[in-house]
One Martini backbone bead per residue (centre of mass of N, CA, C, O) as a GRO file, in nm:
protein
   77
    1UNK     BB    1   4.322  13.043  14.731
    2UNK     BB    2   4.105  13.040  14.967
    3UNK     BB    3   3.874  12.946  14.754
    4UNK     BB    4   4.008  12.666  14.681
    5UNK     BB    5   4.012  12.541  14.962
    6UNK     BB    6   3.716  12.589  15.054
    7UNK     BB    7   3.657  12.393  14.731
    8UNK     BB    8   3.906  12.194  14.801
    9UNK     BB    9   3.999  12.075  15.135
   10UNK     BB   10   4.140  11.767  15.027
   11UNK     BB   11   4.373  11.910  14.834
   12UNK     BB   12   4.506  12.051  15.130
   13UNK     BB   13   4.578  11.812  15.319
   14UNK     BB   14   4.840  11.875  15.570
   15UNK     BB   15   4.888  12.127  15.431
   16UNK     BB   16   5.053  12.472  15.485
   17UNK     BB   17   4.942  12.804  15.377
   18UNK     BB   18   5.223  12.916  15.365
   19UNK     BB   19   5.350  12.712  15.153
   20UNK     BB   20   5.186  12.750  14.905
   21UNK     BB   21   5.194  13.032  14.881
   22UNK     BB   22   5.541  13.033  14.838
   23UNK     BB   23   5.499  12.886  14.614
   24UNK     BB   24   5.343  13.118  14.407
   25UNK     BB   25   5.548  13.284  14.485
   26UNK     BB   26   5.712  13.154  14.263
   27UNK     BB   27   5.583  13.093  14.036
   28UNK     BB   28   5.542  13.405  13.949
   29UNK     BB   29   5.811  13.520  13.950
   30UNK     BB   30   5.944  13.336  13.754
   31UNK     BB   31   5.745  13.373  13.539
   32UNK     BB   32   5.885  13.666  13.496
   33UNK     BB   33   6.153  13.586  13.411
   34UNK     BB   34   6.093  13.421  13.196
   35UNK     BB   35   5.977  13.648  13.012
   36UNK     BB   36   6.211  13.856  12.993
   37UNK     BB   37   6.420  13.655  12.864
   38UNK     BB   38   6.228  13.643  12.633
   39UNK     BB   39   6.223  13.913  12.531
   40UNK     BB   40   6.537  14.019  12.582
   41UNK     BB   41   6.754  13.770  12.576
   42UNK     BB   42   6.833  13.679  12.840
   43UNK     BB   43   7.005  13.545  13.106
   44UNK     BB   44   6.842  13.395  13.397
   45UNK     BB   45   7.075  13.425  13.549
   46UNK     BB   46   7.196  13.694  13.545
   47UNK     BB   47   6.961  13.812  13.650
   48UNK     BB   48   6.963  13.722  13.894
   49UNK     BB   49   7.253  13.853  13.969
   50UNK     BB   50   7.131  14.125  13.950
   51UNK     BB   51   6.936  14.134  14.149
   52UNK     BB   52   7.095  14.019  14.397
   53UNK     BB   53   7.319  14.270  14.360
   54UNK     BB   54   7.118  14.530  14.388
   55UNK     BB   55   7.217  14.903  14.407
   56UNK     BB   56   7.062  15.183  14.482
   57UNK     BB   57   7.310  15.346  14.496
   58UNK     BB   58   7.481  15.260  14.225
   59UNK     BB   59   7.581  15.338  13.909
   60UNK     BB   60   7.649  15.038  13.902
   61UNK     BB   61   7.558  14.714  13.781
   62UNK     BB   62   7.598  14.415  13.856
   63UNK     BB   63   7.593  14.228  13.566
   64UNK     BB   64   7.491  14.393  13.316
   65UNK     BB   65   7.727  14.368  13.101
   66UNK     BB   66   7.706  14.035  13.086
   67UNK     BB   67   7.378  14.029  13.010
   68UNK     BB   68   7.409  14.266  12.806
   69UNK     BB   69   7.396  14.204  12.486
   70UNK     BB   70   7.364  14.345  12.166
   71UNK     BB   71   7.093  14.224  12.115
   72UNK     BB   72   6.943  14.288  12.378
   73UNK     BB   73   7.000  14.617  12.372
   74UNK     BB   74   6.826  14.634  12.082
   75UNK     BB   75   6.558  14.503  12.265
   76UNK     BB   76   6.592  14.719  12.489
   77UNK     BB   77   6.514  14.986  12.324
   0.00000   0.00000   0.00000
């Protein structure tokens, strides 16, 4: 990223270079959900909310088996 503002500093005037940052991993972040989605067939919700309230400690995670659905769980194997 810093190579490009530095080779085309007039297409980042004004932005603030922390707020593009976190917008890039925001896309890239995006991006890799909806690859895992279309991959293994699950909603983006429900993964969303498997992340969102994942417990490490937990035995059993919240949203699991709503998100896996019998053709998911088949192409998840």
């Amino acid at each position: 990223m810093w190579d490009k503002i530095k080779q085309h500093p007039e297409n980042y005037a004004g932005q603030q270079v922390d707020k593009l940052l976190n917008k890039m991993i925001d896309q890239a972040y995006n991006q890799e959900l909806i690859a895992f989605t279309d991959k293994y067939h699950v909603s983006l919700d429900d993964l969303k909310f498997v992340i969102k309230y994942y417990d490490v400690h937990a035995s059993k995670q919240a949203g699991v088996n709503r998100m896996l659905t019998r053709d998911a769980f088949k192409r998840f194997r």
